[in-house]
N, C-alpha and C positions, 0 to 999 in steps of 0.2 A: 575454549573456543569463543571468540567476542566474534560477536553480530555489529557489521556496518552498513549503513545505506548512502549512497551517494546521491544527489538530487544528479538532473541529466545535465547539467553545466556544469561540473565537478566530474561528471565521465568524458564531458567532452575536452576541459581541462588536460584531464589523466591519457587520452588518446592524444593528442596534441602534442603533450611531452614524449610519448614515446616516439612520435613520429620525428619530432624536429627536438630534440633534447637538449639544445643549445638557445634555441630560445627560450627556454623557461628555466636559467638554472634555477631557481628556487623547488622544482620538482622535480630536478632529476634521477634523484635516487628513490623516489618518491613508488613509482611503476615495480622496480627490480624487489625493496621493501615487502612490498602486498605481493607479489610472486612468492618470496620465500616463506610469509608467515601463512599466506594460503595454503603451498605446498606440505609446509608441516603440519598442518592442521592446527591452527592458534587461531584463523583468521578465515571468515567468509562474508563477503559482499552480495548479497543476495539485490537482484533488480524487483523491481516493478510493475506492473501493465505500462506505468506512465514513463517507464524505461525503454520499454521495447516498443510500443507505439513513436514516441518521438525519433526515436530513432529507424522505425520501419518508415515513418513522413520523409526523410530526409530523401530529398528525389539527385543531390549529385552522388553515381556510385560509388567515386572515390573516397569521400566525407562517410558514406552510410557504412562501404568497407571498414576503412579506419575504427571507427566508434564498435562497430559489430565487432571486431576482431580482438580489442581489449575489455568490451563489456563480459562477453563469450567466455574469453578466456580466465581474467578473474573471476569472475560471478560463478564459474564452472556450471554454469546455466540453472544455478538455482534460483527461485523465484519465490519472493511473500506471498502465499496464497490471497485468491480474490476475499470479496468481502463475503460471498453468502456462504463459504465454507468455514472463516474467522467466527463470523456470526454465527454459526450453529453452535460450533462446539464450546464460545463464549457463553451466551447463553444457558446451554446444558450445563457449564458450571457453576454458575448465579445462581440459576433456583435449585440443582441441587444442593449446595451450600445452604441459598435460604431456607430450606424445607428439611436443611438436615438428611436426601435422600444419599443411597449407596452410589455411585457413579465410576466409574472405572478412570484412572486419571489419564489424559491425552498422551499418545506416543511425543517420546521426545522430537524438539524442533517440528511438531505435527502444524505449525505453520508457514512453515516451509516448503517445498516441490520442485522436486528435479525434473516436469514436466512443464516448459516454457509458456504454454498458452494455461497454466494453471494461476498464471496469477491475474484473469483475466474469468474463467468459467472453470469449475469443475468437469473433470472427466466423465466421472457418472453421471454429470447434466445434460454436458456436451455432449456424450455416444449417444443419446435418446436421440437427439436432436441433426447429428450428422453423422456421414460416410466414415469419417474417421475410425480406422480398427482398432481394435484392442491390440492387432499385432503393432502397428505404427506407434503407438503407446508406448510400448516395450524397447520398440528401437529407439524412441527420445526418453525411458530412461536410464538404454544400458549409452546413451552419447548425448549426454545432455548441451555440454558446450559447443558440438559440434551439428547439430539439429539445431541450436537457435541461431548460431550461425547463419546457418544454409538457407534459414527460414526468412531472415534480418535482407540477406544477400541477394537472395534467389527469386524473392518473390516478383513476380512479374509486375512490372508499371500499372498496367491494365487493373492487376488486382489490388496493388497498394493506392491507387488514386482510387476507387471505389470504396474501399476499406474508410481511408480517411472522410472521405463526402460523406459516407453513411453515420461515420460515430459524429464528426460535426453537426451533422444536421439532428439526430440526437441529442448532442450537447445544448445546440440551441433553444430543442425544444422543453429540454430542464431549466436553460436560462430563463426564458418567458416566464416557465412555473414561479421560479423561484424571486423573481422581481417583481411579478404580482404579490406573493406573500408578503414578499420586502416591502414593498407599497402600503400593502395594508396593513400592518404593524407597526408602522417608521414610526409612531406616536409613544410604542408599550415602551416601559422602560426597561435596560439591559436582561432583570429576572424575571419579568413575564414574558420576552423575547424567548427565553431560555426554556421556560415552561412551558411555551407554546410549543416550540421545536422538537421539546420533548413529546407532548401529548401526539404531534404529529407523527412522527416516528412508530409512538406504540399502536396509533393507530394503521400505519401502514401495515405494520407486521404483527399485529395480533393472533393472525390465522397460524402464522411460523411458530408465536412464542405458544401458544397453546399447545401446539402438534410437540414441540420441542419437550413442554409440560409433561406429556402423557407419554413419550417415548423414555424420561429419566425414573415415570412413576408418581407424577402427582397427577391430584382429582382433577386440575383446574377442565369445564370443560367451556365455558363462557366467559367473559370478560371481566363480569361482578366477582369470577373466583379467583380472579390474580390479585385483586384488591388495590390501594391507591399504595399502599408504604411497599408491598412486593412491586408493583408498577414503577416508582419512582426507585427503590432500587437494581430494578435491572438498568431505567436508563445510565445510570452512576455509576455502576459496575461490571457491565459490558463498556470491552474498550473501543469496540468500531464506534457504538453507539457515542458511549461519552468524548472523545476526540473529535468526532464528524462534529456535534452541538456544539462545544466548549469556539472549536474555531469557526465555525458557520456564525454564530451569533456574534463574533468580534469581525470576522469579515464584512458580511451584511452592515452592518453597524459605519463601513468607510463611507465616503463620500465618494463613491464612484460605482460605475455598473459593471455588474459582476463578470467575467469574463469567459472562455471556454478552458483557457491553461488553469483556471483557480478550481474545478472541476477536478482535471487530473491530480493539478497542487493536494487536494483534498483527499483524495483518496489514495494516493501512496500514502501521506501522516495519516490519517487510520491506518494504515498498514501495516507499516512502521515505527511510530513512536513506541507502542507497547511494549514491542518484542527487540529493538536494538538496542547493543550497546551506545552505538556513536550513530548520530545524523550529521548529514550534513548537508545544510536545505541551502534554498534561498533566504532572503534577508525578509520579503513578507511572512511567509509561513512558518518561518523561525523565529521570529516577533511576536507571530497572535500564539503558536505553542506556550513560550514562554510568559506569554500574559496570562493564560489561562490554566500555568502553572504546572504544562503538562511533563516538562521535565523532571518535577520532584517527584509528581506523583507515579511515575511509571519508573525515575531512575535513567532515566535517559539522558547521554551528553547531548545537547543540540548546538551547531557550530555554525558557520559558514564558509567557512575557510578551507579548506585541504591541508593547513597548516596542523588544523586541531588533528587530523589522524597521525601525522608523523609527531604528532605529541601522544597521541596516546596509544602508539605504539612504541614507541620509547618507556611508557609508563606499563603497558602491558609485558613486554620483554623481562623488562626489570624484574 
C-alpha cells in the first residue's frame, strides 16, 4: 500500500481531466490508473483539512461538485489526521524511546481517519465540544466517501461563508503574530532563527509534553526535568514539530509577507511529508522541503508534477 498526497491544484488538475478528458490528453488515463490501483488496494490518496476546506470555499456549485466528487471518490474519504492527535502520539514515542520506557507501538496507518472532519479536530475533542453523536460518527465511518461528499456538497452557503470568515479572521490573527516575531528576529542569523522557533514551540506546549511525559511513565513533573538535550531532541524528532521549524524558518526568511494559503501550505507538509510515499505540492513548499532536506530525512518523493505519480506507479506496479 503507497501513501499519496496531492496538493489542491493537482486535485483540481485530476477533476478537470475527468470531466473534459480531451483537453488534457497528458492525463487521461491518469484518473482510471488510481481507480484500479485504489481498488485493489496498492494505492490511497488520503486529503487534508487544506483539501477539504478549499474545496468547501469554492462558492460555484458546479466546480465544488466536480472536485467533491473525485476527491471523495479516490481518497475513499480518508484523511491525515490533525496535528494535535500526530502530536501526541509523536511525542509519546520520542520520550519513550529517549527514556528507554515500555510503550505499546501505534495501530497501523493510526495516522490516518476514515472520519473526514478528523483531519481537522479529534473526535474525542470535538464530542466535548459539540452536538455531534457518537451515532453520526459511526455512519461517516461505515460511508466515509459518501459523508464527505454530502458534506463538501450540501453544506449550506449561509454556513460555508461563515465557516471561511471565521478561519480567515483567525488566519489573520496568527499572521500579525507571526510577522511581529518575524520583525523582531529579521537581524538573528538562519540558527538562532531556528533555535528561537524551537524554544518557542516547547514553550507553547510544555504543559502537553509533560502530561504526555507521565502518561508513558516518566518522572518529568517541571520543566528543569525534561532537561535541554531531551528538549532539543523532541524538537528533532517529533515530525509535526521538526517540518513546521525546518520550513517556517526558510519561509519567514523570503522577502515577502506571509500569507493566509502559506498557513494551510504548512500544515498539510507537517501532515504529510512523514508518512507519504509520494507528494505532490506546489513549487514553493516543494523548494523550502527540499532545502531543508526533508525528503531524505523522512524518505519521501516530493514532485510537482502529476507526471511523477504516473511514474511511480509504473515503478510500483513493476
Amino acid at each position: 500500500m503507497h501513501t499519496v498526497y496531492l496538493d489542491q491544484n493537482h486535485w483540481i488538475a485530476l477533476a478537470q481531466a475527468v470531466k473534459r478528458p480531451k483537453d488534457y490528453p497528458a492525463l487521461q488515463s491518469l484518473p482510471g490508473r488510481i481507480r484500479a490501483e485504489v481498488d485493489a488496494g496498492r494505492l490511497r490518496l488520503p486529503l487534508t483539512f487544506t483539501n477539504i476546506y478549499e474545496t468547501h470555499k469554492i462558492n460555484d456549485p458546479e466546480r465544488r461538485g466536480d472536485l467533491a466528487m473525485v476527491q471523495a471518490f479516490l481518497s475513499r474519504g480518508t484523511v491525515f489526521r490533525g496535528r494535535r492527535r500526530r502530536r501526541e502520539q509523536e511525542i509519546a514515542q520520542v520520550i519513550a524511546s529517549l527514556l528507554q520506557l515500555p510503550l505499546n507501538p501505534p495501530e497501523n496507518d493510526w495516522f490516518l481517519s476514515s472520519v473526514f472532519f478528523e483531519g481537522a479536530a479529534e473526535w474525542d475533542v470535538v464530542g466535548q465540544e459539540t452536538t455531534i453523536s457518537e451515532r453520526a460518527v459511526e455512519s461517516i465511518r461505515s460511508r466515509p466517501a459518501e459523508c464527505l461528499y454530502e458534506y463538501l456538497v450540501g453544506t449550506t452557503d449561509a454556513v460555508r461563508t461563515e465557516s471561511v470568515k471565521q478561519f480567515s479572521a483567525g488566519s489573520e490573527r496568527l499572521r500579525a503574530m507571526v510577522e511581529e516575531r518575524r520583525q523582531k528576529h529579521a537581524a538573528e542569523t538562519p540558527a538562532m532563527r531556528r533555535k528561537i522557533y524551537s524554544a518557542l514551540m516547547m514553550i507553547d506546549d510544555v504543559a502537553l509534553i509533560l502530561k504526555i511525559a507521565n502518561d508513558v511513565g516518566a518522572s518529568w513533573k517541571q520543566v528543569k526535568d525534561i532537561g535541554s538535550s531531551n528538549a532539543h531532541r523532541i524538537m528533532n524528532e517529533v515530525p509535526t514539530y521538526y517540518v513546521e521549524r525546518e520550513i517556517a524558518v526558510r519561509l519567514e526568511a523570503q522577502n515577502r509577507p506571509i500569507e493566509e494559503n502559506d498557513f494551510r501550505d504548512m500544515q498539510a507538509f507537517c501532515a504529510v511529508v512523514p508518512y507519504a510515499d509520494l507528494v505532490v505540492g506546489e513549487n514553493q513548499f516543494v523548494n523550502l522541503a527540499r532545502q531543508a532536506g526533508l525528503d531524505k530525512k523522512y524518505n519521501t518523493r516530493l514532485a510537482t508534477n502529476l507526471s511523477a505519480l504516473n511514474e511511480a506507479l509504473d515503478g510500483w506496479i513493476e
